[in-house]
Phi, psi and omega in degrees: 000138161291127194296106155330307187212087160267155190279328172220170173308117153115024205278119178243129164275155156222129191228149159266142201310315169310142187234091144280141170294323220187146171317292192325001180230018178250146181280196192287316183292352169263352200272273192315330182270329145073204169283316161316322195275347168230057153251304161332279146343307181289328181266002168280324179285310184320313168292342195230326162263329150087012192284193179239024093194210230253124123253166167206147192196140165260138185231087172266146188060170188298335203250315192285348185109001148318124177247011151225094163286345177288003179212107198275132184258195182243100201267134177217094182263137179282174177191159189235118184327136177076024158265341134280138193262168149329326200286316188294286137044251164253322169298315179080050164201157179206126208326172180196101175288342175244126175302182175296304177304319165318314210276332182304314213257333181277312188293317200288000158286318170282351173330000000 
């Protein structure tokens, strides 16, 4: 799922269909798709944005920066040499340049 209040273009959640607080309560075989789904994810961004590389990352619980904890996700941001700015900073905000309905319409091709 594209990320609401994303960090960059192309900010992907990858979630299990199940709804856990924490890994440690996905069986193993929900552990692997996963992950497979953000392998997926990942060469789908890689194929459709083209960035120069990657962060992915999990944020569990309310204190680690979950902002929906009750359903623990995957994070997978694209990221570009030079793509932070001045704005977080001094606006204390930060640009995106492509809406969601854009960025949706862009990916689901590489899908």
């Amino acid at each position: 799922m594209l990320n609401l209040y994303p960090y960059n273009n192309g900010h992907v959640m990858v979630a299990p269909y199940r709804h856990v607080k924490s890994l440690e309560l996905l069986s193993d075989i929900e552990l692997l798709d996963l992950m497979r789904l953000v392998n997926k994810t990942k060469v789908s961004l890689e194929k459709t944005l083209k960035p120069d590389g990657f962060n992915v990352g999990i944020n569990i619980g309310k204190v680690g920066g979950a902002g929906f904890a009750g359903h623990v996700h995957i994070h997978v941001v694209p990221r570009w040499s030079g793509d932070t700015n001045f704005m977080p900073l001094i606006a204390g905000t930060k640009v995106v340049s492509e809406s969601l309905e854009a960025m949706w319409e862009l990916l689901k091709k590489n899908v």
